[in-house]
N, C-alpha and C positions, 0 to 999 in steps of 0.2 A: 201452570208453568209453561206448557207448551202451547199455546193460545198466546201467552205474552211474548215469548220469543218471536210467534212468528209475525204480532206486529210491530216489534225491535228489527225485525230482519225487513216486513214492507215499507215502515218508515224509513228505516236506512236506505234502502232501494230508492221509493220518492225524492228522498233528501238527495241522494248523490245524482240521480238523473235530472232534476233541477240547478241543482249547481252546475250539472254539464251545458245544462240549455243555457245557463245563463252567464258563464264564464267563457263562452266563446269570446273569440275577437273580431271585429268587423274589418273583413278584407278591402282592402286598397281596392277600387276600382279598374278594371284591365285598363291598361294604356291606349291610344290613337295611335295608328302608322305612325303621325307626324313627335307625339311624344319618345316613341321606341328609336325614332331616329334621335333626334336630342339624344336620351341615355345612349346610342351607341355610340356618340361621337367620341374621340378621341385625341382630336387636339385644343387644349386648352385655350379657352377665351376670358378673358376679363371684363366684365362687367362693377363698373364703380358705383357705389351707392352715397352719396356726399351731399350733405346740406351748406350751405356756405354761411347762411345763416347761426347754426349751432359748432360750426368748422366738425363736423362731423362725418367719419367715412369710411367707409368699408368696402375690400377689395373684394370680389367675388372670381378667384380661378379656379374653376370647374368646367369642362368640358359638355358643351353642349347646351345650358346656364341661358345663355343670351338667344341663342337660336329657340329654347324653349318658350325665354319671357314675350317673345317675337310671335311668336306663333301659336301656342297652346294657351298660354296663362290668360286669364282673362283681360280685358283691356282696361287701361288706366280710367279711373273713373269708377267702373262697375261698384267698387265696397268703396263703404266710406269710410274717412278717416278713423273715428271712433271704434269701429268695426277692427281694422288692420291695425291698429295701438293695442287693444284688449289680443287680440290673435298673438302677436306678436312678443307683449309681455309672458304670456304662458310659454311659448316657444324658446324664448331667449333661458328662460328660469329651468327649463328642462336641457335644454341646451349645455348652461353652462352646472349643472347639475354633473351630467355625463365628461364634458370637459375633466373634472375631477376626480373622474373612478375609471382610470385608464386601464384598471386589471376589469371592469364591467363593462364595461364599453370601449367601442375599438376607436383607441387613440390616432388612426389613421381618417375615421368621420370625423371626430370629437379634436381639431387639434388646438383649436385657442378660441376663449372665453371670447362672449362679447358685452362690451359698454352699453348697455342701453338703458337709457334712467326714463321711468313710466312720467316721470313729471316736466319732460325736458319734449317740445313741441317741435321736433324730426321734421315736419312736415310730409307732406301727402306722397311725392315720389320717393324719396327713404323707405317711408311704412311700406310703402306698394313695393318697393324692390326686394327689402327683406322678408316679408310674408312671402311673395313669391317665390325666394329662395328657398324657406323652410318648404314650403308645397312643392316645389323641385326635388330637392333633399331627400322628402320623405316619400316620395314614388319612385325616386330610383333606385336607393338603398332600406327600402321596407321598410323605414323606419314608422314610429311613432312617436311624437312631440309632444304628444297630451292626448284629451280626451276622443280628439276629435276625427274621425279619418279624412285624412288629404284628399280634398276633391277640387276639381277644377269647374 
């Protein structure tokens, strides 16, 4: 009996120190000067994200937002479309997930849903503006969007 306990008690031990190892969460990468500036700014900038094509568009005020996509985010070009569509859809779905559970999530990040249909062709600066908004978003306010950690 006491032989079986005590490997009830080192399984349990194994078990739970492995779920510790592997229930961590992978931290945000430290910020650049040039990003900590972005997040410190303070007066609000508009950045528009709009297809004329799809008449499609979304306002972006956020403080700091446009000075970031300017300077830290990667340059237009770097991912491809397909890449920034798939990124994007996962985002938007978590997104407007949170939208809806204003007592789980703080209705002051989360304040309104966004339109984005995975079958509807945005085109290339759309996808690039809002991907880099979610990647903005989730490094200044910690957040996580999905599986992935926000990396530049």
């Amino acid at each position: 009996m006491g032989r079986i306990l005590a490997y009830i008690m080192l399984l349990s031990l194994l078990l739970s120190s492995f779920l510790i190892g592997c229930g961590g969460t992978k931290q945000i990468v430290a910020a650049s000067e040039e990003e900590k500036m972005a997040f410190s700014q303070t007066e609000a900038d508009t950045v528009a994200i709009a297809s004329d094509e799809t008449e499609y568009e979304i306002l972006i005020i956020e403080p700091g937002f446009d000075f970031w996509l300017q300077s830290v985010a990667k340059p237009e070009g770097y991912y491809s479309q397909s890449f920034l569509e798939n990124r994007n859809q996962i985002y938007v779905t978590e997104w407007n997930i949170r939208v809806t559970q204003p007592f789980t999530y703080n209705p002051n990040l989360y304040e309104a849903q966004i339109d984005y249909n995975p079958s509807i062709d945005y085109g290339y600066e759309v996808n690039y503006k809002l991907y880099n908004y979610f990647i903005y978003f989730q490094r200044k306010y910690n957040q996580r969007l999905g599986p992935f950690v926000p990396r530049i």
